[in-house]
C-alpha positions in Angstrom: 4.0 5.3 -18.8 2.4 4.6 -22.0 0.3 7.0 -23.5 -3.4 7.0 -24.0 -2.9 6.7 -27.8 -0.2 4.2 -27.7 -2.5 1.6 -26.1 -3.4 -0.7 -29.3 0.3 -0.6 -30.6 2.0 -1.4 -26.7 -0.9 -4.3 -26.5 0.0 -5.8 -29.9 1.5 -8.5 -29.2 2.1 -9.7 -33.0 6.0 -8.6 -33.0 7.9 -9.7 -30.2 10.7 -6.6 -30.8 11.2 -5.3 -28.0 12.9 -2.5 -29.7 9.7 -1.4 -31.1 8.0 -0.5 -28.3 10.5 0.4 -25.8 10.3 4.1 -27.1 6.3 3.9 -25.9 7.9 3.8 -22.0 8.2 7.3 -20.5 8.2 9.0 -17.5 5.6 10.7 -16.7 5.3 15.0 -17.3 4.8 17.6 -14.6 1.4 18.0 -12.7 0.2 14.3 -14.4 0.2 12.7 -11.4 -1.5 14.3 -8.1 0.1 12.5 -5.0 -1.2 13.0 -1.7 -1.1 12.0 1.7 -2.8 9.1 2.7 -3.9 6.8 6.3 -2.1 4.3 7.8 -5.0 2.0 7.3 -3.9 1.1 3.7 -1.6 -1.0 5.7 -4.0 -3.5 7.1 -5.2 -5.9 4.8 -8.6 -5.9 6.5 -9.3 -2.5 5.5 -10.9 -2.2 2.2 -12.9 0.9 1.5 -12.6 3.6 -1.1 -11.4 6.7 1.4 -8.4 4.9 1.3 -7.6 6.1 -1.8 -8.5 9.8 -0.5 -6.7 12.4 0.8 -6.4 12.6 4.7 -8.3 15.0 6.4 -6.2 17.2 9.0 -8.1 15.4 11.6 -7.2 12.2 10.9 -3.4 13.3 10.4 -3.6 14.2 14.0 -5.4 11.1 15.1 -2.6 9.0 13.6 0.5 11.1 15.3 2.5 8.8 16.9 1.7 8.2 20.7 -2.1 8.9 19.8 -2.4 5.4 18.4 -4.5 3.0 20.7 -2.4 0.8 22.9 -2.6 -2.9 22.3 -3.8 -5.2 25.0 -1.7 -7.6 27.0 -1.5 -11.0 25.3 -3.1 -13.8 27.1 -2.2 -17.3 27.0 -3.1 -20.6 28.3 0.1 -21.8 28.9 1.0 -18.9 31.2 0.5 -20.1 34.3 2.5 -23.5 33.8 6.4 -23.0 33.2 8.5 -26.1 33.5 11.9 -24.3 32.7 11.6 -25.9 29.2 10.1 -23.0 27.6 7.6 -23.0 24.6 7.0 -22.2 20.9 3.0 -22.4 21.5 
């Protein structure tokens, strides 16, 4: 992490040291980051919405217990009835 104040020196790109900046990187303290629990859905590029970002409600944590999640479908294809022994990659 680079501090707040550090900005304008880390950005500088006039020196190409690397020793003089390396001090700027830090970990960061206690309590300056908040993590939380979040939903599955931030693993689905289609969802894009900001209560991604938010923490889960308790109702959603139980929505998303495994062996609540919604069963997928059988997969239908066109080639299903014809089978010459040869098999298929489409």
């Amino acid at each position: 992490m680079i501090k707040t104040d550090d900005f304008e020196f880390w950005l500088d790109c006039r020196s190409d040291e690397a020793d003089s900046v390396t001090p700027l990187m830090r970990g960061p303290e206690v309590g300056e980051f908040v993590w939380h629990e979040v939903s599955v859905r931030v693993n689905h590029v289609a969802n894009d919405d900001a209560q991604l970002v938010l923490p889960m409600t308790e109702e959603q944590r139980e929505a998303e217990q495994p062996g609540r999640t919604k069963k997928a479908s059988p997969r239908k294809t066109a080639a299903a009835d014809f089978d010459d022994g040869q098999g298929s990659l489409f």
